[in-house]
N, C-alpha and C positions, 0 to 999 in steps of 0.2 A: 615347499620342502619342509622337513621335519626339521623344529629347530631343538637344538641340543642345549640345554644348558646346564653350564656348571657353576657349582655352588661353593663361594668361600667361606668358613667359619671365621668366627673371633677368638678374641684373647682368650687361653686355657683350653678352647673347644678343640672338637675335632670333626671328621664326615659324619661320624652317628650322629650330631646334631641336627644334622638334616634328613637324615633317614624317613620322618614322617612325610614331609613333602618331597623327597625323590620317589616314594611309594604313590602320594598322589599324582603328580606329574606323570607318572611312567603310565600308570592306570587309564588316564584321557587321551596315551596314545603318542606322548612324546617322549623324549629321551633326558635322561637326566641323572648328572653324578654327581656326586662331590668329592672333594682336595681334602684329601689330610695335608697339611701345613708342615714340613720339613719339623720333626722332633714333635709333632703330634699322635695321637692315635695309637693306630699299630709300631710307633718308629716311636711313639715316648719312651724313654727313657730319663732312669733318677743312680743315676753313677754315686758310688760313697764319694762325700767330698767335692762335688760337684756337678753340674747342670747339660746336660746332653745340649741344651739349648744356649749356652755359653757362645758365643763367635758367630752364634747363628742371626741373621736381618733381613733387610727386604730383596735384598738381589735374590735370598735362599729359598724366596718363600714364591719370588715372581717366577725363579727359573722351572719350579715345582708346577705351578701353575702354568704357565706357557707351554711346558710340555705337553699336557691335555687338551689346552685350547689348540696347540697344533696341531693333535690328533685328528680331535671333534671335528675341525673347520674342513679334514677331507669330505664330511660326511654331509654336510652342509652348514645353515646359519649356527652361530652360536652366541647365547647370551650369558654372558660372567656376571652373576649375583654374590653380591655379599652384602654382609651385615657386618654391626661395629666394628671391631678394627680391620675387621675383613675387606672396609672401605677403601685403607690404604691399599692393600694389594689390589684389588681390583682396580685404583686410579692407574698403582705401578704399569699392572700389567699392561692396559690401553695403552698407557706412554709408549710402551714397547713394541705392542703389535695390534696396534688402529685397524690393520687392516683385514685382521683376524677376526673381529666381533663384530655382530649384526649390532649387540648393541648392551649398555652395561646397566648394572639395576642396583641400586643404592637401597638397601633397606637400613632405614635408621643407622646409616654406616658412613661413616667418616668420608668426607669429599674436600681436600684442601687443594686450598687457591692461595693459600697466604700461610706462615709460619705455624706449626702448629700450638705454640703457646699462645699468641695472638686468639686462640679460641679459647683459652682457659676462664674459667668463670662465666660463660657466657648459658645462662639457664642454669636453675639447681638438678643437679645431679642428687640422688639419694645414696648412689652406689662411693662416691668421692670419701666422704667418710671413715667407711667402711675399712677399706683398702689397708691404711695402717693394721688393724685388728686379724688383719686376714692373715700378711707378712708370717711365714714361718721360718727366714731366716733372711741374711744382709742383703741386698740384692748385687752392692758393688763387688763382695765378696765374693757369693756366686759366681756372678757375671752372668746373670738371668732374674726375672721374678719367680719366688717360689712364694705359694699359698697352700694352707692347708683350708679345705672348705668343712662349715660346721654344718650338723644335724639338728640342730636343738640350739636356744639360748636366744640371747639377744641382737647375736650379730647375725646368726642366720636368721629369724624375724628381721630386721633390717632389707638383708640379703632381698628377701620374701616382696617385700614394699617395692627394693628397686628392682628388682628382673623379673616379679612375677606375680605382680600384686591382684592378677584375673587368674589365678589357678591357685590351687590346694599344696599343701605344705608336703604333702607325700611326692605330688609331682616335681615341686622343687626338689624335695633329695633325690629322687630317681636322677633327675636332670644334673645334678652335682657329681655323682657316682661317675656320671657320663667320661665326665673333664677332667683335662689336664690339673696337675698341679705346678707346671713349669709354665713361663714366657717366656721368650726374645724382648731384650732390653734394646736391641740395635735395629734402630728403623733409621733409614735415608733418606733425608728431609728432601733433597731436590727429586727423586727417584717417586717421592708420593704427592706431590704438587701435579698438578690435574693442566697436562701442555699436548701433546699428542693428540692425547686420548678425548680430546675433547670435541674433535672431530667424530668419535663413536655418538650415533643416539644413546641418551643417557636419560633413565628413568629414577625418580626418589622416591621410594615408598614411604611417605611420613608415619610412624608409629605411634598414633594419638596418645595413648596412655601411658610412654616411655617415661619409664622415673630414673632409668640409669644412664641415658642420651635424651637428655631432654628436649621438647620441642622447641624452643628457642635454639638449641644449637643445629639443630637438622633442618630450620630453617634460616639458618647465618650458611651453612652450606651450602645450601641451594641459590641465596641470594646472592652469596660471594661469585658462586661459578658462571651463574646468570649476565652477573657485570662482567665479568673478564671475560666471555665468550658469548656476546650476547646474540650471536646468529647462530649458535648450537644451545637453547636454554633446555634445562630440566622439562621432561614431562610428568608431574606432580603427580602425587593420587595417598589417598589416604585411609591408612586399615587400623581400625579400633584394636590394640594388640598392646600388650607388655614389649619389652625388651625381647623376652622369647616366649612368650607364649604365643605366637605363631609359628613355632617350630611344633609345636606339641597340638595344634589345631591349623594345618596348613591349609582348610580351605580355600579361607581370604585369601594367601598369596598366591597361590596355585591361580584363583579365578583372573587378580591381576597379572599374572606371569601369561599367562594362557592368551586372555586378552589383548598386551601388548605386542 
């Protein structure tokens, strides 16, 4: 059977992010969408004064998600890929409905077994930094992240190094243009702990060149989940890629998407 799969973005992003590889996926004959993320996309919104994305967490973002996985699964297999924070929801979501996914795909995206501070420091991140400089207002205040993203200068060269240090400076800003300027502050620490779901076969694309999820951490992922469920392990596999410069040249994942 045709298997469907859907696609989670990360922090700021939205479905355009995936756009180049739902166009490849679709083109070899399979089916594939992506999730705008509750206050992403089409549905962002920047209210005076405040944060569309204020109150908003992970039950908001699984129930968004789930909706489509229920869909797709009348249709047959489906596999929920995401990438960096997109990990968490894709853990939530399996938590919730194991029985829904042929099977879930980690790219360079968050997979907790343990606290998420507990990961803090673990590999240099080039993007950590950064973050301060980005800040275009309080976030307690808000009651969300809000960034404005630069064009030029030295925190987007920074920017450059950590998400996309195998692509050209014009593709970065296209890529920018893309993205939100709002987050959700409220994730649910037991709701993205990796219990259910770990009954799904669960695939981790490792992102060799990742400077903003570095390889050390997407391998404390994989290790962590390996011991805690060690008769469901990771099936590993690894694609020479930035942060997102596999969004913008989807071969490589397409090939291992296709593949798996």
């Amino acid at each position: 059977m045709i298997t469907t799969f859907v696609l989670v973005h990360g922090a700021f992003c939205s479905a355009a992010v995936w756009s180049p590889l739902v166009r490849e996926l679709t083109l070899r004959g399979h089916r594939a969408l992506a999730v705008d993320l509750p206050g992403h996309g089409p549905t962002a919104r920047v209210p005076d004064g405040g944060s569309a994305l204020a109150g908003v967490g992970t039950a908001d973002d699984v129930a968004a998600v789930r909706a489509v996985v229920e869909r797709a699964a009348r249709n047959g297999p489906v596999a929920l890929v995401g990438t960096s924070r997109g990990g968490l929801t894709v853990t939530a979501t399996a938590n919730a409905v194991p029985d829904l996914l042929a099977r879930a795909v980690y790219v360079s995206a968050w997979c907790c077994t343990a606290p998420r501070a507990s990961y803090d420091g673990v590999g240099e991140s080039l993007l950590d930094p950064l973050v301060g400089g980005l800040l275009a207002a309080d976030p307690v205040a808000l009651g969300a992240l809000r960034v404005a993203w630069p064009t030029s200068g030295e925190t987007f060269d920074g920017l450059r190094r950590a998400l996309l240090a195998d692509g050209t400076a014009d593709e970065l800003r296209g890529y920018l243009a893309s993205m939100d300027t709002d987050e959700s502050l409220h994730i649910d620490e037991e709701a993205i702990r990796l219990r259910a779901g770990a009954a799904v076969p669960r695939t981790y694309v490792r992102l060799t060149e990742d400077r903003a999820l570095p390889l050390a951490l997407q391998d404390r992922f994989v290790a962590d989940a390996d011991a805690a469920f060690p008769d469901h392990p990771f099936d590993v596999h690894d694609l020479r890629s930035s942060h997102v410069g596999f969004q913008l040249r989807p071969d490589g994942l397409a090939d291992l998407l296709t593949g798996a």
